[in-house]
PAZAPA-4460 file (N, C-alpha, C; in steps of 0.05 Angstrom, whole numbers, plus 32768, in hexadecimal, padded with zeros to 4 digits):
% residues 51
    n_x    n_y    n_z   ca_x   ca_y   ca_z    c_x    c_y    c_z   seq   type   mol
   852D   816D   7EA4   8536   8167   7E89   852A   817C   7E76     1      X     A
   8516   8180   7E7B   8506   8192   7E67   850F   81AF   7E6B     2      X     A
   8510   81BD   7E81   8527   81D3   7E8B   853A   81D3   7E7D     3      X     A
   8547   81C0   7E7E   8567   81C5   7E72   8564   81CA   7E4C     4      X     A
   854C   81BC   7E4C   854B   81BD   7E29   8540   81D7   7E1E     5      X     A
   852F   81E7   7E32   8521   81FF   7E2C   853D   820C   7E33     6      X     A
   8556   820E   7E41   856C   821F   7E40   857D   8213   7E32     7      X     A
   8582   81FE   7E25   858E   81FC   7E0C   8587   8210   7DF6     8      X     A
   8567   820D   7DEE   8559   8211   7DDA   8554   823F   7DE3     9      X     A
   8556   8242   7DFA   855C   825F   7DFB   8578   8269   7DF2    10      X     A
   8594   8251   7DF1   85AA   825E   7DF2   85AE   8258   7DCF    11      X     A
   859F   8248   7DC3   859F   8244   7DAC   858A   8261   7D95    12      X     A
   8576   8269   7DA6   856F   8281   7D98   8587   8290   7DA2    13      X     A
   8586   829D   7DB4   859A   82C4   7DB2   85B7   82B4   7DA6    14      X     A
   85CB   82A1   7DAE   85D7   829C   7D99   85CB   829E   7D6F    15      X     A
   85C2   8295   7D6F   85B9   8297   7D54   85B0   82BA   7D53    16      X     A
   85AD   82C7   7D64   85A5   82E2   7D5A   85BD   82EF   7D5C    17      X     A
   85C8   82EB   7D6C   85E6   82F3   7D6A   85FC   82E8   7D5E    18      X     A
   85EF   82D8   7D48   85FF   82CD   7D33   8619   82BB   7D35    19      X     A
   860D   82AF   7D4F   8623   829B   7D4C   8619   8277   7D3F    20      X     A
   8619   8277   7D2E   8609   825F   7D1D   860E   8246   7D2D    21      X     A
   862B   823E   7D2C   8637   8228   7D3F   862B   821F   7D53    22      X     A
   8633   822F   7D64   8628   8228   7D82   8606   8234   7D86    23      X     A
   85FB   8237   7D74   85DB   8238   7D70   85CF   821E   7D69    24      X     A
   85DE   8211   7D54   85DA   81F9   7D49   85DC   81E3   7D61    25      X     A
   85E9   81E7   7D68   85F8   81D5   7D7F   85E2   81D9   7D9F    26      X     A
   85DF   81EA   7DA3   85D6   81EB   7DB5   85B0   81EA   7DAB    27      X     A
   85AC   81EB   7D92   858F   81DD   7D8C   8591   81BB   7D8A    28      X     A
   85AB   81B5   7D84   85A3   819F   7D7D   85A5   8190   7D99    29      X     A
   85AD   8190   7DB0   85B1   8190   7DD5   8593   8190   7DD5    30      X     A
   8587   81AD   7DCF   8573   81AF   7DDD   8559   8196   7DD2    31      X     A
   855C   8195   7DBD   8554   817A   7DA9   854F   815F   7DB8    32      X     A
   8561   815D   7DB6   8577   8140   7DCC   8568   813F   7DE3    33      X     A
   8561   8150   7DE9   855D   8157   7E0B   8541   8150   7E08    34      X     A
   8534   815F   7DF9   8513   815F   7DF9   850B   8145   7DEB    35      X     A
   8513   8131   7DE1   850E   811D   7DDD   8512   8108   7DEE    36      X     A
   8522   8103   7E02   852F   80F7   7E19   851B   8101   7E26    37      X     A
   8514   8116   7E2D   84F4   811B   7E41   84E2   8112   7E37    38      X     A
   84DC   810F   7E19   84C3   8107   7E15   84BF   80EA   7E15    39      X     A
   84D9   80DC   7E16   84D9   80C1   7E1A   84D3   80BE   7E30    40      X     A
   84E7   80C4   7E46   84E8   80C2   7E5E   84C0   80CD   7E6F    41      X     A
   84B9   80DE   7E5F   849F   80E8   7E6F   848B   80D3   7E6A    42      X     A
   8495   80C5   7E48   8471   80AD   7E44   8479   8097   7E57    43      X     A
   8494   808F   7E57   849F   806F   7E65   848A   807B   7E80    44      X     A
   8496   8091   7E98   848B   809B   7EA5   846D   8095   7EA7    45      X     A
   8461   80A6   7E9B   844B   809C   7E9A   843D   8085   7E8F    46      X     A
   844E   8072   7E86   843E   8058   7E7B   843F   804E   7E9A    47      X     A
   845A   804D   7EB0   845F   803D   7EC0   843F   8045   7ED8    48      X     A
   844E   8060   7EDF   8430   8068   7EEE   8413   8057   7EE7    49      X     A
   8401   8052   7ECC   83EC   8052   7EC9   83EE   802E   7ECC    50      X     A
   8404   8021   7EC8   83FE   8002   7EC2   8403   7FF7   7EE5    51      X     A
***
């Protein structure tokens, strides 16, 4: 999960340097999405492990 959000968040910079705003926006806001769903997914994770 976290993979896919660090290549969201790579296709969302060189888009944005190559000036495509749209699909920069879009693909930050994925990578967003993504890295929050891991960080949920990683505490549940680790709450289950420690209890």
């Amino acid at each position: 999960m976290l993979h896919y959000a660090l290549v969201f968040l790579v296709v969302a910079i060189i888009a944005a340097v190559l000036g495509f705003g749209g699909i920069a926006g879009a693909a930050a806001g994925i990578a967003k999405i993504l890295f929050i769903v891991f960080l949920i997914l990683a505490v549940i994770s680790f709450l289950r492990r420690n209890s």
